[in-house]
Kinemage of the C-alpha trace (Angstrom):
@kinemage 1
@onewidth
@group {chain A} dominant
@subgroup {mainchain}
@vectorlist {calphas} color= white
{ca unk a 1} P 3.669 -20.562 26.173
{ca unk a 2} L 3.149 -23.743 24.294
{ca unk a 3} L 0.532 -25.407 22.212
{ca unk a 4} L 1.521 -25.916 18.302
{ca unk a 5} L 5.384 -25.617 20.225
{ca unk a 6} L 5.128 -21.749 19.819
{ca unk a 7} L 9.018 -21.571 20.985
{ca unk a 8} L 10.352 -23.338 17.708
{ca unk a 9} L 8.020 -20.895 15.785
{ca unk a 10} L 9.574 -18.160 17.630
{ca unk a 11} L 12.973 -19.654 16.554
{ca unk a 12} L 12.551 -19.868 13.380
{ca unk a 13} L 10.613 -16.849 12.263
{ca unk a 14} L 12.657 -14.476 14.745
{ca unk a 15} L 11.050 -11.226 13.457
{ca unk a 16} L 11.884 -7.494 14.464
{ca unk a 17} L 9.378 -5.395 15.541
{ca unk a 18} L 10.783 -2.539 13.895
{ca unk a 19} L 8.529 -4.089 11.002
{ca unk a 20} L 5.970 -1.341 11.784
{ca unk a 21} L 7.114 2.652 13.271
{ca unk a 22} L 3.963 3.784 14.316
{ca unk a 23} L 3.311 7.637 12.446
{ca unk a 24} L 1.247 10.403 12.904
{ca unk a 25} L 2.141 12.548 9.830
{ca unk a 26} L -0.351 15.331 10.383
{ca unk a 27} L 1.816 15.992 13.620
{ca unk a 28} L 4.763 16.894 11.430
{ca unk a 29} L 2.610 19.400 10.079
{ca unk a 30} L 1.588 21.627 12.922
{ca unk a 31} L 5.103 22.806 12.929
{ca unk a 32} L 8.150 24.526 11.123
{ca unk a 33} L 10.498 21.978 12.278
{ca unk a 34} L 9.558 17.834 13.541
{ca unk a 35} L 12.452 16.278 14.837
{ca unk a 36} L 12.241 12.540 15.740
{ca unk a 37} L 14.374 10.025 17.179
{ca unk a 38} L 13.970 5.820 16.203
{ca unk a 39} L 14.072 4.055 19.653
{ca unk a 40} L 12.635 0.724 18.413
{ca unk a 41} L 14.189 -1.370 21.812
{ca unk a 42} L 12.114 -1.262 25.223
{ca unk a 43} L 8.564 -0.848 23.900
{ca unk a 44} L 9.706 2.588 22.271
{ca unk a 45} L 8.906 3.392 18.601
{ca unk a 46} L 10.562 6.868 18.794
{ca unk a 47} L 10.852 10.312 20.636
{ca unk a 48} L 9.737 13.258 18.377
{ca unk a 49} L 9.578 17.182 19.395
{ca unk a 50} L 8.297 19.983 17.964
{ca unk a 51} L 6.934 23.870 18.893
{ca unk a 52} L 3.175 24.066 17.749
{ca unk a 53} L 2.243 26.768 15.115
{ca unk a 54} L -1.461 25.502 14.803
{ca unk a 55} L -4.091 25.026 17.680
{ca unk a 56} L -5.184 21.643 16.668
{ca unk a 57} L -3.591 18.795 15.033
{ca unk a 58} L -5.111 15.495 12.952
{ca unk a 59} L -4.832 12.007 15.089
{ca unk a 60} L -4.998 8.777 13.012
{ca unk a 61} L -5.183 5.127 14.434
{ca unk a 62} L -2.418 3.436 15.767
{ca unk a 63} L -2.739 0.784 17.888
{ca unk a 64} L -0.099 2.851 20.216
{ca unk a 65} L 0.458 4.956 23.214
{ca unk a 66} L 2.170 8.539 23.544
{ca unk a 67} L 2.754 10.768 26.374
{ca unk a 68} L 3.076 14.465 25.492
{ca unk a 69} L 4.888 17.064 27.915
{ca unk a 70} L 4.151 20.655 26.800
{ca unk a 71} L 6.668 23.323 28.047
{ca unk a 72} L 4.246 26.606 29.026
{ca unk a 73} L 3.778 29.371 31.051
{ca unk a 74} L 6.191 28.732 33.564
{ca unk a 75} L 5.913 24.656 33.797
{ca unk a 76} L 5.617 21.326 32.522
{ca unk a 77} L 2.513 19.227 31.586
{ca unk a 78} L 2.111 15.840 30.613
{ca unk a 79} L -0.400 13.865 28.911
{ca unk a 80} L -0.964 10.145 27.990
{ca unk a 81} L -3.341 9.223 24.782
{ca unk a 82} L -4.263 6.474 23.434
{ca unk a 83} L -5.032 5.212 20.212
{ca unk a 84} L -7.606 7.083 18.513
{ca unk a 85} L -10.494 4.495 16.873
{ca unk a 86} L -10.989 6.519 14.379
{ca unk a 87} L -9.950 9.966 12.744
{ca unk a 88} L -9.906 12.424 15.048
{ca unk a 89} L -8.313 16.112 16.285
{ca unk a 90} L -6.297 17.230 19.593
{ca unk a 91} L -6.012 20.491 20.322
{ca unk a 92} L -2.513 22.480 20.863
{ca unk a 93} L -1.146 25.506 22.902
{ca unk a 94} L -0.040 27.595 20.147
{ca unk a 95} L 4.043 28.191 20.302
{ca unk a 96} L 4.262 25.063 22.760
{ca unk a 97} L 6.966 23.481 22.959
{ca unk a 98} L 6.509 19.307 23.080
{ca unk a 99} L 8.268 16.522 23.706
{ca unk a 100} L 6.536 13.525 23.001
{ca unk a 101} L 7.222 9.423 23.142
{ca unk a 102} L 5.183 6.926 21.239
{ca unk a 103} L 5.530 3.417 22.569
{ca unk a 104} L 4.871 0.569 20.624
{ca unk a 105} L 1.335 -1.902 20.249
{ca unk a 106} L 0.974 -3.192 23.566
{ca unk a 107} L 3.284 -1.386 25.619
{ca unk a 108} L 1.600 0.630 28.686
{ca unk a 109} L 4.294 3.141 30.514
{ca unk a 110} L 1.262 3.893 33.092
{ca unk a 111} L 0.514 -0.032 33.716
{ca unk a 112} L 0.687 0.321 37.117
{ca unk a 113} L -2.545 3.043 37.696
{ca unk a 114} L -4.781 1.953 34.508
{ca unk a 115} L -5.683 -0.397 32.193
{ca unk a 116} L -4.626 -0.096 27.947
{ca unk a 117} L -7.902 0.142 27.487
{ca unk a 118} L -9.192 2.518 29.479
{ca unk a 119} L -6.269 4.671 27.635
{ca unk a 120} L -7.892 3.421 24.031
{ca unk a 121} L -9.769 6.506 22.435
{ca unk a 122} L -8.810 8.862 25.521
{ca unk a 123} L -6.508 11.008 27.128
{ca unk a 124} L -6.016 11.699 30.549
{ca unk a 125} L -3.092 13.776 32.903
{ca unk a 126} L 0.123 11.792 32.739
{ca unk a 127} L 1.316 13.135 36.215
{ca unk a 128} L -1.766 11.509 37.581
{ca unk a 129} L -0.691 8.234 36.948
{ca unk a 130} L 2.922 8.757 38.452
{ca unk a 131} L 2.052 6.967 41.727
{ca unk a 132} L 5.380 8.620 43.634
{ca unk a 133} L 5.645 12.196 44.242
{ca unk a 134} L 9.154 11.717 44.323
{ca unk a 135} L 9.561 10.469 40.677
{ca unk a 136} L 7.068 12.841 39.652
{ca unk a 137} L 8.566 15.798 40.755
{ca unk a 138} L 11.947 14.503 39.659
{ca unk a 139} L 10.699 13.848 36.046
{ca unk a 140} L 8.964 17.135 35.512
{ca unk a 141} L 12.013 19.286 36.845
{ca unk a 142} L 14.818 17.213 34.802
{ca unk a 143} L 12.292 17.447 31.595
{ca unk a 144} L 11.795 21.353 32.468
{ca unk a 145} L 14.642 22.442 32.385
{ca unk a 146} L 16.700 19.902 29.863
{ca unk a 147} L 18.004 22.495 27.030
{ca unk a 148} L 17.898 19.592 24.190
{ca unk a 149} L 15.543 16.446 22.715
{ca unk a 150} L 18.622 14.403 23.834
{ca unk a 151} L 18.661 15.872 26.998
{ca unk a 152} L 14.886 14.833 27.360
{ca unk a 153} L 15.313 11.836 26.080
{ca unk a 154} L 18.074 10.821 28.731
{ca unk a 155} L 15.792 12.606 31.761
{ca unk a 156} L 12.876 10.347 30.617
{ca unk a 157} L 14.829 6.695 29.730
{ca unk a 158} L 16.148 7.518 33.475
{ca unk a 159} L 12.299 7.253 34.962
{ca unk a 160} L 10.985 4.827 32.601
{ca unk a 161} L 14.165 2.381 32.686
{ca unk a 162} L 12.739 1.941 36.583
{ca unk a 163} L 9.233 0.440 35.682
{ca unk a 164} L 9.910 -0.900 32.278
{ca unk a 165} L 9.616 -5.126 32.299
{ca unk a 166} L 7.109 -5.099 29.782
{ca unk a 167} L 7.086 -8.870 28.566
{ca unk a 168} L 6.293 -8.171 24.904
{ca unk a 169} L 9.843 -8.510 23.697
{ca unk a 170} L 9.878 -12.283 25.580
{ca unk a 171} L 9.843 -14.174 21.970
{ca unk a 172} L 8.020 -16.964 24.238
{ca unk a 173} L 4.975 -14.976 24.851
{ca unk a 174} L 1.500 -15.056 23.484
{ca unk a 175} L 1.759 -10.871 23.205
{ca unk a 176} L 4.902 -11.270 21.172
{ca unk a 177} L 3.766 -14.171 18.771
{ca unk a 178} L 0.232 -12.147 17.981
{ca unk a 179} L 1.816 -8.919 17.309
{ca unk a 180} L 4.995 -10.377 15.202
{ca unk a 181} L 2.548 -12.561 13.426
{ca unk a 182} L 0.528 -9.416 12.522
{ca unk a 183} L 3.020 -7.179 10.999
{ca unk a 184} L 4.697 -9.949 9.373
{ca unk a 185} L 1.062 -10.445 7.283
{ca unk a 186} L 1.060 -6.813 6.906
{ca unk a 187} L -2.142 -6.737 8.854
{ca unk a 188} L -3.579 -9.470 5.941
{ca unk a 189} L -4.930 -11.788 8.886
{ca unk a 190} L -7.555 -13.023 10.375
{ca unk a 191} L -8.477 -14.272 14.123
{ca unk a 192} L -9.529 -17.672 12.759
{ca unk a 193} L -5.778 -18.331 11.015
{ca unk a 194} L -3.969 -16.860 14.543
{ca unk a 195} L -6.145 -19.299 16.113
{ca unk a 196} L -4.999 -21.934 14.232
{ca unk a 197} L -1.457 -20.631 14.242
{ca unk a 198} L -1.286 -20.853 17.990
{ca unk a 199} L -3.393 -23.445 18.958
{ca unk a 200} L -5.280 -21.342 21.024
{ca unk a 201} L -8.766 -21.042 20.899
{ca unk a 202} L -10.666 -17.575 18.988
{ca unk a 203} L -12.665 -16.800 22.050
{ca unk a 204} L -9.315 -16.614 24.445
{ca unk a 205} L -7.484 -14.627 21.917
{ca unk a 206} L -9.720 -12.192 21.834
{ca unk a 207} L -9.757 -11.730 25.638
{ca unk a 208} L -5.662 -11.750 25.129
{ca unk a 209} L -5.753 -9.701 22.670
{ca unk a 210} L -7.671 -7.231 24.564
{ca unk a 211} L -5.578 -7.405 27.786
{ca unk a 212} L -2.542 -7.087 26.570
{ca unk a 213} L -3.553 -4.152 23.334
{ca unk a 214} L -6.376 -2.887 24.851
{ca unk a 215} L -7.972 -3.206 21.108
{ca unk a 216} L -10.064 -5.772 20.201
{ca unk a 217} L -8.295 -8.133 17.532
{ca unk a 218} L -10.001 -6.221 14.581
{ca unk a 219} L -8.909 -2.971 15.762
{ca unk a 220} L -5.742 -4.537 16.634
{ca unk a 221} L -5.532 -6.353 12.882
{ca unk a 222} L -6.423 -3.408 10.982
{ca unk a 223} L -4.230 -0.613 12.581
{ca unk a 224} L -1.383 -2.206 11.885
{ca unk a 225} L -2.259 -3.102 7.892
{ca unk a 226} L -3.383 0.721 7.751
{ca unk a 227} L 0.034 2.031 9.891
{ca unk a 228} L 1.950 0.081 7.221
{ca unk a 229} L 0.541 1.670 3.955
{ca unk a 230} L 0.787 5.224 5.814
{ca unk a 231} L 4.273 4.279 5.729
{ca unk a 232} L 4.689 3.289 2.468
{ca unk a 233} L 3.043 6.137 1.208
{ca unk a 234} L 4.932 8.592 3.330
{ca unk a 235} L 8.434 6.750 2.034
{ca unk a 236} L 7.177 7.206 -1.104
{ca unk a 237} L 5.375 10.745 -1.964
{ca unk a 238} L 7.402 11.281 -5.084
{ca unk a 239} L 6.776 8.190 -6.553
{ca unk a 240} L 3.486 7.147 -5.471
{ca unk a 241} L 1.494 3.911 -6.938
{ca unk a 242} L -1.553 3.205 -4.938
{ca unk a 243} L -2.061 -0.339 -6.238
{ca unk a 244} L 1.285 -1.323 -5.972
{ca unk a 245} L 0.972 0.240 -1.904
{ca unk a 246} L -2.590 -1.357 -1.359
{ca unk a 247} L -0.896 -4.692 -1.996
{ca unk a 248} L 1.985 -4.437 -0.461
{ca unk a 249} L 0.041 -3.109 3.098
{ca unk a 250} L -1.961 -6.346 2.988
{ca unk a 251} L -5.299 -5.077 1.363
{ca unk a 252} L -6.757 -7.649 -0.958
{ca unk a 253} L -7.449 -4.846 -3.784
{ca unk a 254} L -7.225 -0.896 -4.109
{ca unk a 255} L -11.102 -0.978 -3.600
{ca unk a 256} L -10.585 -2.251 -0.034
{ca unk a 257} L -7.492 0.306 0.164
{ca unk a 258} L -8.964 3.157 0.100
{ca unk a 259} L -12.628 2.821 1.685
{ca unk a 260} L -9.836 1.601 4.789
{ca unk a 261} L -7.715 4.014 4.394
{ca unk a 262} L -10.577 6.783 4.101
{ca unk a 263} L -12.414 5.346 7.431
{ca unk a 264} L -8.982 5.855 9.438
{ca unk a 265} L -7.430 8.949 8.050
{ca unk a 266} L -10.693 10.557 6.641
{ca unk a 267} L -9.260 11.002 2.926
{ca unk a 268} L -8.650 8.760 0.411
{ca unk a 269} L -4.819 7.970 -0.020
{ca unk a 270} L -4.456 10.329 -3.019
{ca unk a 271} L -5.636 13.511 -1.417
{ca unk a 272} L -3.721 12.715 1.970
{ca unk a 273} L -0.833 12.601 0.066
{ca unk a 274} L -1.274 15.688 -2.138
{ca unk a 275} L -2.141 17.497 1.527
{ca unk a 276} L 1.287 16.356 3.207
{ca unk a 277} L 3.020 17.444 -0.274
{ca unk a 278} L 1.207 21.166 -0.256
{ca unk a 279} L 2.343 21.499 3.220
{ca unk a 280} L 5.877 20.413 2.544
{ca unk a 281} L 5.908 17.417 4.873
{ca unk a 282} L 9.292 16.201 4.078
{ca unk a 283} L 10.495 19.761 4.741
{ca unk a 284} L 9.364 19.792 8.196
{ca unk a 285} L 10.500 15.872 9.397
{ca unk a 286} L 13.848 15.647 10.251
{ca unk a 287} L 14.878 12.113 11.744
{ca unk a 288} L 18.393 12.297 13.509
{ca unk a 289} L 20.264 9.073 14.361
């Protein structure tokens, strides 16, 4: 990679990505019971399953793909989505059962049919983009009829381990240095100072930065500074101080917090966390190791 001798920065800063778990909280309320799984190692955030007891379900932004396979009359199906630009809804098969991965920033598991971007603010049939019926068929039957979320997870890691070379986690890359630069500023950046942190110029980041995301670098910037105060105000729903989680996401002041925060989620902080706390969100999440 070079200019500005990007491998001693990566040296010396060595930075893990875990620094951001990509959440979708109003998931974990569609259902009794959310179980998730940290991956955090090959371009996965976490697994996560669940059986749907509502018909439609709140999607925030998150710089990130998922693929969804929903267990239903008989068979398997499988979706990919990108990240939403905005606040949005999906809708659910009531009393589905999912099983869902969310991959990290940057990481495409259907690279080889279609672009990030043409994922970005979409969804589309996962078994599509499967180019071998082979695999496919092998995939959906293993997922089918796996009895447990480990079981799944195995049946999946099996088929992805085959494609995944995903060069994001090579600490010499351009993909690697934007995204660990980001989350290490909380998302408190700008394209002029990764310019100048690089050595590269603004105009080719942004075309990187678009490749490799599929988000523009202001998307990119600003998902990740609003996926980090979601997180600190899901860690922290009993004890919640919106300044003190304003700063410490990278906003400049609560003002800029919230009219943020109320642009991507579509509340301010306050009443999305009074929602998650009437509907007993830390109830329904269970996280096994």
């Amino acid at each position: 990679m070079r200019k500005k001798e990007m491998t001693e920065l990566n040296a010396n800063r060595m930075f893990n990505l875990s620094g951001i778990i990509p959440k979708q909280p109003e998931f974990v309320l569609s259902t009794s019971k959310y179980t998730k799984k940290l991956c955090m190692q090959y371009g996965i955030s976490h697994f996560y399953q669940f059986t749907s007891e509502a018909t439609k379900m709140g999607v925030i932004p998150d710089a990130c793909i998922d693929i969804l396979f929903c267990k239903k009359d008989g068979r398997l199906e499988a979706r990919i989505a990108g990240s939403r630009l905005s606040k949005g809804e999906v809708d659910n098969d009531l009393n589905c059962e999912y099983f869902g991965i969310r991959f990290m920033p940057g990481i495409n598991p259907a690279k080889e049919t279609v672009a990030l971007h043409e994922i970005v603010n979409s969804e589309m049939n996962f078994e599509d983009l499967i180019p071998s019926c082979n695999e496919k068929s092998l995939l959906l039957e293993q997922l089918y009829l796996a009895d447990t979320f480990e079981e799944r997870i195995r049946s999946f890691m099996n088929y992805y381990l085959q494609h995944y070379n995903d060069p994001l986690e090579d600490t010499h890359s351009l993909k690697y240095f934007v995204q660990t630069e980001i989350i290490k500023a909380n998302g408190d950046m700008k394209i002029s100072e990764l310019s100048t942190l690089s050595g590269y110029s603004e105009r080719y980041l942004n075309k990187k930065i678009h490749e490799d995301f599929g988000l523009n670098p202001n998307h990119l910037i600003r998902f990740i500074r609003f996926q980090k105060a979601v997180g600190n105000l899901t860690s922290t729903l009993d004890h919640l101080s919106g300044v003190d989680t304003a700063l410490e996401s990278g906003y400049y002041d609560q003002s800029h917090f919230i009219k943020d925060f109320r642009k991507f989620s579509g509340e301010t902080p306050m009443r999305y966390i009074h929602n998650l706390q009437c509907h007993s969100y830390d109830k329904k999440l269970y996280i096994i190791d």
